[in-house]
N, CA, C and O atoms as a MOPAC input file, in Angstrom:
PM7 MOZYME 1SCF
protein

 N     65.02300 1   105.46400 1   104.63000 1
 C     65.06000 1   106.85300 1   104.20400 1
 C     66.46900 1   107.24500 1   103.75000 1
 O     66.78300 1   108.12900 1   102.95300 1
 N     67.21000 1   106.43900 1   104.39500 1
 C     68.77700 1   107.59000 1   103.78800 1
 C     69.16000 1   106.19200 1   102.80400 1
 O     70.19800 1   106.39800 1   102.17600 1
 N     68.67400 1   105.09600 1   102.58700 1
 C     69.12700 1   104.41600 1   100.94300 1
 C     68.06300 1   105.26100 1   100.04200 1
 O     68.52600 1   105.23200 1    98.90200 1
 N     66.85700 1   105.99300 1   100.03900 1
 C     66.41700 1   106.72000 1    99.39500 1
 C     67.35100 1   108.18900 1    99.00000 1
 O     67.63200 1   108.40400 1    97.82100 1
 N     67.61000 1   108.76100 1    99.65100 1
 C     68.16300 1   109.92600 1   100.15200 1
 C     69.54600 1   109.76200 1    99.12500 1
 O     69.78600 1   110.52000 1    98.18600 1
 N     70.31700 1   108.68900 1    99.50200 1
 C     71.77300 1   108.18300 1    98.37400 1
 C     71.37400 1   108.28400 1    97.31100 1
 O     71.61900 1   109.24500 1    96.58200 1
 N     70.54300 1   107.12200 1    96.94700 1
 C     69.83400 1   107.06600 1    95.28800 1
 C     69.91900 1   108.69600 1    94.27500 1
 O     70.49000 1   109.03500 1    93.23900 1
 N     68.94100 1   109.40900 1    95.34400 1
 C     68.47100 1   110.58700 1    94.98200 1
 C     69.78000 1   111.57200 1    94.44000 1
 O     69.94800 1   112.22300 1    93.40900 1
 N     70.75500 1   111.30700 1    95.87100 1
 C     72.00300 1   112.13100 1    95.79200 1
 C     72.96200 1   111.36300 1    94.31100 1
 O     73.37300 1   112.12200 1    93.43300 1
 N     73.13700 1   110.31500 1    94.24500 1
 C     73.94900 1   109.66700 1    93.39400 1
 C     73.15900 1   109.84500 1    91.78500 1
 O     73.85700 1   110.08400 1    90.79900 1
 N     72.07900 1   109.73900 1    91.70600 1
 C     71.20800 1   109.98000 1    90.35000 1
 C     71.93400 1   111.34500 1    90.23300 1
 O     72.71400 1   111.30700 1    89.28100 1
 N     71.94500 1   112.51200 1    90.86000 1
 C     72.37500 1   113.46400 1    90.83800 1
 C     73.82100 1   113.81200 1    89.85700 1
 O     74.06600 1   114.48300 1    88.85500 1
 N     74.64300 1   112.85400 1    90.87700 1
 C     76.01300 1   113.35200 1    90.12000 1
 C     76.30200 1   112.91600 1    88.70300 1
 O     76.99700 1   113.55700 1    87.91500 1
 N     75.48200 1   111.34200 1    88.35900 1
 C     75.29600 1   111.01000 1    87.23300 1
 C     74.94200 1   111.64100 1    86.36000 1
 O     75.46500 1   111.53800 1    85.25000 1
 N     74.06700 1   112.37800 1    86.59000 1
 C     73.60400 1   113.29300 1    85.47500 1
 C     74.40900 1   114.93000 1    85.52600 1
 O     74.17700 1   115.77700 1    84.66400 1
 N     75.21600 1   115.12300 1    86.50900 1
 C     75.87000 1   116.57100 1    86.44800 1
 C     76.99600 1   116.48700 1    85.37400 1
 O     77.57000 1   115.47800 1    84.96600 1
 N     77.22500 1   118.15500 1    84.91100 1
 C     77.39300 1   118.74900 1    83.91700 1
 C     79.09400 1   118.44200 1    83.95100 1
 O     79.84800 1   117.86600 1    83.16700 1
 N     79.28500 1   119.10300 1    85.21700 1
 C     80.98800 1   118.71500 1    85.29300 1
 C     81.53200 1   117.29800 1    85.45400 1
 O     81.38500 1   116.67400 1    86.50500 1
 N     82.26500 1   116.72600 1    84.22000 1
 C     82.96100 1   115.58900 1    83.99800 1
 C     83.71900 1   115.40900 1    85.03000 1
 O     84.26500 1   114.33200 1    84.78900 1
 N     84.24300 1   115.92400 1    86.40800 1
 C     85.17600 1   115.60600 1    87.18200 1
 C     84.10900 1   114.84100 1    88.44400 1
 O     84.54500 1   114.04000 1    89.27100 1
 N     82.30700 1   115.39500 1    88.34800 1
 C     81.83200 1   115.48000 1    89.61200 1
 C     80.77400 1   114.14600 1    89.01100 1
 O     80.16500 1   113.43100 1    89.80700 1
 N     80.66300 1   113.92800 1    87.23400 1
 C     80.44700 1   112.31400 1    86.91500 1
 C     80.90200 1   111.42500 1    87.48200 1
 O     80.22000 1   110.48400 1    87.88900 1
 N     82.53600 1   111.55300 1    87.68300 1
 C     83.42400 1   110.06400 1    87.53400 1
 C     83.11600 1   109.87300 1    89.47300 1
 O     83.46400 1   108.88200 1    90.11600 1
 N     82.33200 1   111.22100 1    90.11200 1
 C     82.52700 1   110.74100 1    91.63000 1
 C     81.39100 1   109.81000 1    91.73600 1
 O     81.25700 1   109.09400 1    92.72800 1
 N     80.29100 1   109.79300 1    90.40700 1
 C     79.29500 1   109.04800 1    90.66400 1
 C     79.21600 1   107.70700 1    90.68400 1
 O     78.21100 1   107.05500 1    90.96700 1
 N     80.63900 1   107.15000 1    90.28000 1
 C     80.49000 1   105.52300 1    90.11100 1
 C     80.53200 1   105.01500 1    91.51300 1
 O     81.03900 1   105.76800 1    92.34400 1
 N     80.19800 1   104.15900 1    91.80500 1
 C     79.48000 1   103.08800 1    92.68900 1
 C     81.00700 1   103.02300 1    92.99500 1
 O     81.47000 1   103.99700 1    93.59000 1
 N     82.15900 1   101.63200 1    92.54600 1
 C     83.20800 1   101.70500 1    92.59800 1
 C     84.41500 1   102.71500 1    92.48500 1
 O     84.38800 1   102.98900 1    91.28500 1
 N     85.47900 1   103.44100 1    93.05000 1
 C     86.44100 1   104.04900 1    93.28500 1
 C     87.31800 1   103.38300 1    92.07600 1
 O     87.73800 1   102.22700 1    92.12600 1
 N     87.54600 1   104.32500 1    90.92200 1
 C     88.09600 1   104.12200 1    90.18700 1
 C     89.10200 1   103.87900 1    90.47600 1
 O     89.39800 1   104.36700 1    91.56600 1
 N     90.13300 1   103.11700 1    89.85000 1
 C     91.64300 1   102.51200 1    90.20500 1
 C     91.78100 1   101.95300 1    91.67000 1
 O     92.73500 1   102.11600 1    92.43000 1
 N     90.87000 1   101.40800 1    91.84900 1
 C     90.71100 1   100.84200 1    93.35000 1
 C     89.98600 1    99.44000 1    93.56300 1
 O     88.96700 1    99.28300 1    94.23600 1
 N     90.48500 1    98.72700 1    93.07000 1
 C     89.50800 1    97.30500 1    93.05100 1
 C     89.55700 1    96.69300 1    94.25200 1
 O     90.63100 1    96.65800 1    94.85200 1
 N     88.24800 1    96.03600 1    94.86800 1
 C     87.89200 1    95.79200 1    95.92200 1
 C     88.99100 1    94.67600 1    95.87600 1
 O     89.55100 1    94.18900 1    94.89300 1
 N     89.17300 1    94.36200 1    97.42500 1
 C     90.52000 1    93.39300 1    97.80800 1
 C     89.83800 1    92.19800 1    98.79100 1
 O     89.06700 1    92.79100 1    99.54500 1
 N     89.82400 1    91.29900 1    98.97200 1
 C     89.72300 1    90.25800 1    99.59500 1
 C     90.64800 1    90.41100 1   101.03600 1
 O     91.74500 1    90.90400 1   100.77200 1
 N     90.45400 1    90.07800 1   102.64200 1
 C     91.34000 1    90.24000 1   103.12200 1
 C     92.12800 1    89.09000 1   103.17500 1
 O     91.46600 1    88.06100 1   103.03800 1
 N     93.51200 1    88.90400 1   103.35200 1
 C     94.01200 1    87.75600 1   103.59000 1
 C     93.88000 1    86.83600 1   104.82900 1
 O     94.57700 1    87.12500 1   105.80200 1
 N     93.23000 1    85.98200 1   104.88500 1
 C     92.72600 1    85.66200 1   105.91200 1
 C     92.75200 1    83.74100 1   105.99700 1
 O     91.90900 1    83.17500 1   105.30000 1
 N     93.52000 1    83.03500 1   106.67300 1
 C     93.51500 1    81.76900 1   107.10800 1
 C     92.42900 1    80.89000 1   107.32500 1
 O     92.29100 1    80.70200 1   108.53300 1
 N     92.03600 1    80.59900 1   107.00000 1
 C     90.48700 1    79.85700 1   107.15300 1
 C     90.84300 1    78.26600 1   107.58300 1
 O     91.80400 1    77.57100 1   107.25200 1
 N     89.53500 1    77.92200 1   108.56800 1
 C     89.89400 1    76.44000 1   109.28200 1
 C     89.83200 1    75.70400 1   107.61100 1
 O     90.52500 1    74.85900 1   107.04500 1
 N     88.95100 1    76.30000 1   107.31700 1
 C     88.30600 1    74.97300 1   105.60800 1
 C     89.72900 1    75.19000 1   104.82000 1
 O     90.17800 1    74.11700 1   104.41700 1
 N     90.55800 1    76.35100 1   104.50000 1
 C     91.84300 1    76.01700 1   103.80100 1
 C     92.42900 1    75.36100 1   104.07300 1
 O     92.81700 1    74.56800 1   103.21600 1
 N     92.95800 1    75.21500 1   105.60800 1
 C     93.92300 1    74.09400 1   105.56600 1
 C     93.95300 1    72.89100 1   105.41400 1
 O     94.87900 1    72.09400 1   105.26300 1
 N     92.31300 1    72.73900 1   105.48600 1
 C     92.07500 1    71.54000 1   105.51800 1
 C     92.92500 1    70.66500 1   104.10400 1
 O     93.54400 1    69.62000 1   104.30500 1
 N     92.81500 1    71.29200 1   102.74100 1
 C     92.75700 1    70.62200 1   101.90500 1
 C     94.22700 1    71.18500 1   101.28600 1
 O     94.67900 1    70.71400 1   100.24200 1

C-alpha cells in the first residue's frame, strides 16, 4: 500500500504546474550522484 501510495504521490509532482515542485519529482537528487561506500573487501585483497 504505501509503494502504491508513492507512485500516486510522485505521478503527482511530475505532472505539477510549478517547475520548482517538477525537478522534486526525479527519482534521483539532482547534483547528487549515488556514491559507493569505501569499503575493504576480503575478495580485493586478494588480487
Amino acid at each position: 500500500e504505501a509503494a502504491i501510495h508513492y507512485k500516486r504521490f510522485h505521478n503527482r509532482l511530475a505532472t505539477h504546474s510549478n517547475p520548482l515542485v517538477k525537478t522534486l519529482s526525479s527519482i534521483v537528487i539532482p547534483g547528487n550522484p549515488p556514491r559507493r561506500l569505501k569499503r575493504n573487501w576480503c575478495r580485493d585483497m586478494l588480487t
